[in-house]
C-alpha positions as CSV (number, residue, x, y, z in Angstrom):
1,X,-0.5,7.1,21.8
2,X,1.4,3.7,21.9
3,X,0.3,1.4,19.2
4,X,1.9,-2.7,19.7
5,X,1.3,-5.7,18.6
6,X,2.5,-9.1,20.0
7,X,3.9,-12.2,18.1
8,X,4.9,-15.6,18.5
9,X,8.6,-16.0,16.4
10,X,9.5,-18.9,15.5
11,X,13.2,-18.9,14.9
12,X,14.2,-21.2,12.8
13,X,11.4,-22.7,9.9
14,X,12.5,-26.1,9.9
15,X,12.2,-26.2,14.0
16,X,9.6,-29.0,14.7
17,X,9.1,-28.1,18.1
18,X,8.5,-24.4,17.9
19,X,6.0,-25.2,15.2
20,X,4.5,-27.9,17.3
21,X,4.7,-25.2,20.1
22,X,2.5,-22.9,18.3
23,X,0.0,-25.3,16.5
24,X,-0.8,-26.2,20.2
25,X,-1.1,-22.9,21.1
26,X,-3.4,-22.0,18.8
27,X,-5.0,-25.6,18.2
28,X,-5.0,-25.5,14.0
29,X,-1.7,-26.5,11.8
30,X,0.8,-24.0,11.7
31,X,0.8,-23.9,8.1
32,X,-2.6,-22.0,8.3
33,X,-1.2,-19.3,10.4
34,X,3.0,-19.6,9.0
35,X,2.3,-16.8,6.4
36,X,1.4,-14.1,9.2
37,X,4.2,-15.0,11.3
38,X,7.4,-13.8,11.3
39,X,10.0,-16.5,11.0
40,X,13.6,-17.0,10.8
41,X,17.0,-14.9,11.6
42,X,16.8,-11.3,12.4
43,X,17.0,-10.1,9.0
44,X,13.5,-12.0,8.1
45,X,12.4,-10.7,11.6
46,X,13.1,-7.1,11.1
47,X,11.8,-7.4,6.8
48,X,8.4,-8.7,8.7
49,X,8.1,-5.8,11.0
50,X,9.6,-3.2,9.2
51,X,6.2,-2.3,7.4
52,X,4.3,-1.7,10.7
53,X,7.2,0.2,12.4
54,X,7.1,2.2,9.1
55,X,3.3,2.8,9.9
56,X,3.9,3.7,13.2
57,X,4.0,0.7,15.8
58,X,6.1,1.6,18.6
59,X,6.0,-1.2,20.8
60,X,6.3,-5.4,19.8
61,X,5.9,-7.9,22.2
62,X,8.1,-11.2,21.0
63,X,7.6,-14.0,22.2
64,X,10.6,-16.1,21.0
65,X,10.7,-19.6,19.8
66,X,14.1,-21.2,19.7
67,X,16.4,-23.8,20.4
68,X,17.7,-22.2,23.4
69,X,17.2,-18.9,25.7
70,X,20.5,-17.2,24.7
71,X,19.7,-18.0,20.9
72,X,16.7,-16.2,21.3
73,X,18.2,-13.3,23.0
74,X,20.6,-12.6,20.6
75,X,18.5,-12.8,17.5
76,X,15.8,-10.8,19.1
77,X,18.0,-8.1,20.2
78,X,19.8,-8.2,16.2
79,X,16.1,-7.8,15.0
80,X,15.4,-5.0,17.0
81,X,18.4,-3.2,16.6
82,X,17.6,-3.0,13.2
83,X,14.2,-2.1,13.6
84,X,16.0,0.9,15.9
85,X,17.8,2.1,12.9
């Protein structure tokens, strides 16, 4: 059996517009949601995850929120490498 979960990620905390992004999304301040999303680099990504990979999640859909495509690439690719290992 597959077990996923997807996830907005915000890359960067401090990143008005992905928080913007997600507060329209989801139509209530992102502070009410920021502790059950994973933000940051790909070492806070992967220290998010880590627990539900632990438990057994084999797939994550990411949805990325950065300053640019190839930012978001590379820091979800880092993030999942470790998640790999």
């Amino acid at each position: 059996m597959t077990v996923g979960i997807g996830v907005n990620v915000p890359l960067d905390p401090s990143d008005l517009d992905a928080a913007g992004l997600m507060q329209r999304l989801f139509g209530i301040p992102f502070e009410r949601f920021a502790t059950y999303t994973p933000v940051g680099p790909a070492e806070q990504i992967d220290k998010f995850f880590r627990p539900y990979v632990d438990a057994g999640v084999s797939t994550l859909n990411l949805t990325p929120c950065g300053p640019d495509r190839a930012s978001e690439i590379d820091t979800i690719a880092t993030a999942r490498a470790s998640l790999d290992s």
